[in-house]
C-alpha positions as CSV (number, residue, x, y, z in Angstrom):
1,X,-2.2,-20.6,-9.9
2,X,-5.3,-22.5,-8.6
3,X,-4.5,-22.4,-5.1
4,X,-3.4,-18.5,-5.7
5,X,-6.9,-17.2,-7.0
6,X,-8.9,-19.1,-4.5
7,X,-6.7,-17.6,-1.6
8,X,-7.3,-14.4,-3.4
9,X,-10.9,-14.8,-4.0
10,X,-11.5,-15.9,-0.2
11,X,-9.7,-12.7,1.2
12,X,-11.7,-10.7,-0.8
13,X,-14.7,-12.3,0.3
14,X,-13.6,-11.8,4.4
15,X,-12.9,-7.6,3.3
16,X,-16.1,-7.1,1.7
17,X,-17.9,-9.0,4.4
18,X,-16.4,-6.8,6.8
19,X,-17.3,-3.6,5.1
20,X,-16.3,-0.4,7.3
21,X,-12.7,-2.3,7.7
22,X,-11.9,-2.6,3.8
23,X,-13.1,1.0,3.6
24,X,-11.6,2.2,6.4
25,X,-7.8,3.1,4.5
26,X,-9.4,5.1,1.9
27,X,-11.7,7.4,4.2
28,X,-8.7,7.7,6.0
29,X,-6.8,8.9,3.0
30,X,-9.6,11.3,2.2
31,X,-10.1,13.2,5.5
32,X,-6.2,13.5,6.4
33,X,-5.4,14.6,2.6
34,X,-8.5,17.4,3.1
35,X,-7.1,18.8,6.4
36,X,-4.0,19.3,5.1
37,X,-5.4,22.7,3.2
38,X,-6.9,23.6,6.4
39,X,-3.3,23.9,8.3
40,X,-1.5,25.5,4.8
41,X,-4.1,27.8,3.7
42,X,-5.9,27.9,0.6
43,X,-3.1,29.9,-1.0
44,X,-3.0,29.1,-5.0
45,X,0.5,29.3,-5.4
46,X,1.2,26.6,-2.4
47,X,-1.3,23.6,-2.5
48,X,-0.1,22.8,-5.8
49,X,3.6,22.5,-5.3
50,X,2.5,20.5,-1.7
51,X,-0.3,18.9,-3.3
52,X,1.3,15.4,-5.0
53,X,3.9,15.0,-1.9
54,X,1.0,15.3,0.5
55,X,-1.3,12.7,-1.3
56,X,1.7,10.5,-1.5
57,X,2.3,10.8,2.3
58,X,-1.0,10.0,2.9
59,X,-1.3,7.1,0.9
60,X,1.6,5.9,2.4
61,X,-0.2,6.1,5.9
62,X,-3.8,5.0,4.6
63,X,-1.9,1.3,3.4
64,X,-0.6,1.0,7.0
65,X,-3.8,0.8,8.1
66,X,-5.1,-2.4,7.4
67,X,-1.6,-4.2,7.3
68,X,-1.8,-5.6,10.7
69,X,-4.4,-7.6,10.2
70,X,-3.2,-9.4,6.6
71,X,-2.4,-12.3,8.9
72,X,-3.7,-11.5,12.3
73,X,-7.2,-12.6,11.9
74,X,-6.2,-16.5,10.4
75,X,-3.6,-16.8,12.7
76,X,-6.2,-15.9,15.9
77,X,-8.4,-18.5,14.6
78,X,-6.7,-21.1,13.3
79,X,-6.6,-20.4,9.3
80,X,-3.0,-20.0,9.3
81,X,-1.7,-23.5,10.6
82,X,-4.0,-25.3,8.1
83,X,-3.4,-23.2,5.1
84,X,0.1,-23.9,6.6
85,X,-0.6,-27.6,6.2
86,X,-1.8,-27.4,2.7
87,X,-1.0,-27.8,-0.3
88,X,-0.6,-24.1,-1.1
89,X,3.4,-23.2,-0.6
90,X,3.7,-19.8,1.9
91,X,5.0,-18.1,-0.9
92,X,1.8,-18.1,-2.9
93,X,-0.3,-17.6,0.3
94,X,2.1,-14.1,0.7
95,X,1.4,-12.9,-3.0
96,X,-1.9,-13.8,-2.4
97,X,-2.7,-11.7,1.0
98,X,-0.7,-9.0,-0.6
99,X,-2.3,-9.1,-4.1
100,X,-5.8,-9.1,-1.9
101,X,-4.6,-6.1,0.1
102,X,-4.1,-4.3,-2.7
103,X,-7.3,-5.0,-4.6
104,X,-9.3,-3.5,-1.2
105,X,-6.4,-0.7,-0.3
106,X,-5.0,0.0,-2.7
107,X,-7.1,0.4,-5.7
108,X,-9.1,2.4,-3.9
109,X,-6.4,5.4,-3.1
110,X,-5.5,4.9,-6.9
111,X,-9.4,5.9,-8.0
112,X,-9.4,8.2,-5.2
113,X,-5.9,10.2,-5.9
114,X,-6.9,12.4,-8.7
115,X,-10.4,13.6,-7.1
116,X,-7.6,14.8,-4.3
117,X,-5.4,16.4,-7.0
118,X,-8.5,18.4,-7.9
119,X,-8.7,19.4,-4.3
120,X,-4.9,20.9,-4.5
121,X,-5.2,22.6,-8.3
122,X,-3.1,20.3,-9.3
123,X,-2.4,21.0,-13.1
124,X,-3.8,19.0,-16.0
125,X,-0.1,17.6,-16.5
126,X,0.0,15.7,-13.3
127,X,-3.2,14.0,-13.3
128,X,-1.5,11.0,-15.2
129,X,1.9,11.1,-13.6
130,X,-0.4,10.5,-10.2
131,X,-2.1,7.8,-11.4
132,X,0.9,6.0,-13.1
133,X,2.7,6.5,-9.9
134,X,0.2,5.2,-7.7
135,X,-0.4,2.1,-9.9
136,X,3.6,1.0,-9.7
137,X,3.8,2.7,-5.9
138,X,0.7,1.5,-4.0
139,X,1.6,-2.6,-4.8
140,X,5.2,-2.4,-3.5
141,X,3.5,-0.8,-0.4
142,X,1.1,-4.1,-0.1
143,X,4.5,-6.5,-1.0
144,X,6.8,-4.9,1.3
145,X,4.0,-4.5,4.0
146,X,3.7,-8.2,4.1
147,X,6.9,-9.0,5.1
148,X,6.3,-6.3,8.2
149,X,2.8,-8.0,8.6
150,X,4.5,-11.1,9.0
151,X,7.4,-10.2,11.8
152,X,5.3,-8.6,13.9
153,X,2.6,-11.7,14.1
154,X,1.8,-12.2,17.3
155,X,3.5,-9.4,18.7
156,X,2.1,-7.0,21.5
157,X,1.4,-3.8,20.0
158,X,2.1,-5.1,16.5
159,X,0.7,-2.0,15.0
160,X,3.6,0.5,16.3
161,X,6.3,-2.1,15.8
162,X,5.1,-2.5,11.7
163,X,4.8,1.4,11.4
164,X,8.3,1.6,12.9
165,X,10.1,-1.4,10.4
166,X,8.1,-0.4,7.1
167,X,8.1,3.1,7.7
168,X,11.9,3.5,6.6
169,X,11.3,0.7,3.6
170,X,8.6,3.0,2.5
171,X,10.7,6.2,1.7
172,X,11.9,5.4,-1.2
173,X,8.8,5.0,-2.8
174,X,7.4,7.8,-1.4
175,X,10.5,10.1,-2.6
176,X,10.6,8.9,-6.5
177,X,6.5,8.9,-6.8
178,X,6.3,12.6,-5.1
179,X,9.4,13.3,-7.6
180,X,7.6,12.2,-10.8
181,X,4.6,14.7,-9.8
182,X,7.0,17.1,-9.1
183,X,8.8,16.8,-12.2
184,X,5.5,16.5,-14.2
185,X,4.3,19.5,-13.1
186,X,7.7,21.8,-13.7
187,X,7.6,20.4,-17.2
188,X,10.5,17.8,-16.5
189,X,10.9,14.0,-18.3
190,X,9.8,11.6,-15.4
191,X,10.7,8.6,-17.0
192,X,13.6,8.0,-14.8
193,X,11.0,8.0,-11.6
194,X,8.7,5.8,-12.9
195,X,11.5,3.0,-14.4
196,X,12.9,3.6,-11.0
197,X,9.1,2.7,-9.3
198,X,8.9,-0.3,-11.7
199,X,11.7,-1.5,-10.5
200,X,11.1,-1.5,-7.2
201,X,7.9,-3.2,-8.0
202,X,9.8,-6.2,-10.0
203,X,12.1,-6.2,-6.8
204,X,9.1,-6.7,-4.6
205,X,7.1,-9.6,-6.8
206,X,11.0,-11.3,-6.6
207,X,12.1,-10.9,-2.8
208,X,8.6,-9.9,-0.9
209,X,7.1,-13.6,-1.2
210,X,10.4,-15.5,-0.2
211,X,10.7,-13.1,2.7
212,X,7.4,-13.2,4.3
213,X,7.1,-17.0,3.5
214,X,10.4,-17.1,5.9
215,X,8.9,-14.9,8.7
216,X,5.3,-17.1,8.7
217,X,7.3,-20.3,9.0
218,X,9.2,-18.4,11.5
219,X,5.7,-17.4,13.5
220,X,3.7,-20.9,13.0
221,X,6.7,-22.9,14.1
């Protein structure tokens, strides 16, 4: 657990150093989610019913963003084959890039999601579904993204190669945590949705580690 929090702590410390790059998901999430209103029209009856699948969409897009570069940067300069060296088991080192992407992606499009809700009328009812949903949704995004991050290491044009692997992994997600918004607002139980999110989540923390542990070894060696 050591070796996890400083990893965790020294990725944080690269994002914030770089600034515009850690914010760069989340404007991105912003300005694509206010457009959409633009194409649709303002109409009262529509950007609701639209409104929790489009922010979902978006989010989806905005945590693709900075995904190329989880591993990119120390494998360019060297990082990767020492912290391969280490102590520190792959595993940890892929909980701790993901667990660092989320902190700098993802918590942001979860503080940003319901200021976007108010953007589409979205009713009182679905302010919490959106939030719950993005709090189990937006970490399997940052787990399962790892794994992409890691197979296309090295890779020309990595960034059209990940979009194309993690786009069809990311559906799932993206159906249940729209559903739950759905359901919320119609008035339905979303309990199923969000057990179903959680799961995936537990499925992640399980599987994402061991998988993009494999691919690095696969990349460094």
């Amino acid at each position: 657990m050591i070796g996890f929090s400083i990893l965790v702590r020294r990725d944080l410390r690269l994002a914030f150093r770089g600034g515009t790059d850690a914010m760069m998901g989340v404007i991105f999430f912003v300005l694509a989610a206010i457009l959409f209103p633009f194409g649709v029209g303002p109409d009262a009856a529509v950007l609701p019913r639209i409104g929790g699948g489009i922010i979902w969409v978006v989010a989806l897009l905005a945590a693709l963003l900075s995904l190329e570069r989880m591993f990119a940067a120390d494998h360019e300069d060297g990082s990767l084959d020492l912290l391969y060296l280490s102590p520190v088991s792959l595993g940890q080192l892929a909980l701790a890039k993901a667990f660092a992407h989320w902190l700098t992606s993802g918590v942001l499009l979860l503080i940003a999601s319901p200021v976007l809700a108010l953007l589409y009328n979205l009713p009182s009812a679905a302010f919490l579904p959106l939030v719950a949903t993005m709090a189990l949704g937006t970490p399997t995004l940052s787990l399962v993204g790892a794994i992409g991050a890691a197979l296309t290491l090295g890779a020309r044009r990595g960034g059209v190669l990940l979009a194309l692997l993690l786009l069809p992994l990311y559906i799932p997600v993206l159906i249940f945590g729209a559903g739950a918004i759905d359901g919320a607002i119609a008035g339905r139980d979303i309990t199923p949705q969000l057990m179903v999110l959680g799961g995936f989540l537990l499925a992640a923390l399980a599987l994402a580690p061991w998988a993009t542990a494999a691919a690095l070894r696969q990349a460094i060696e």
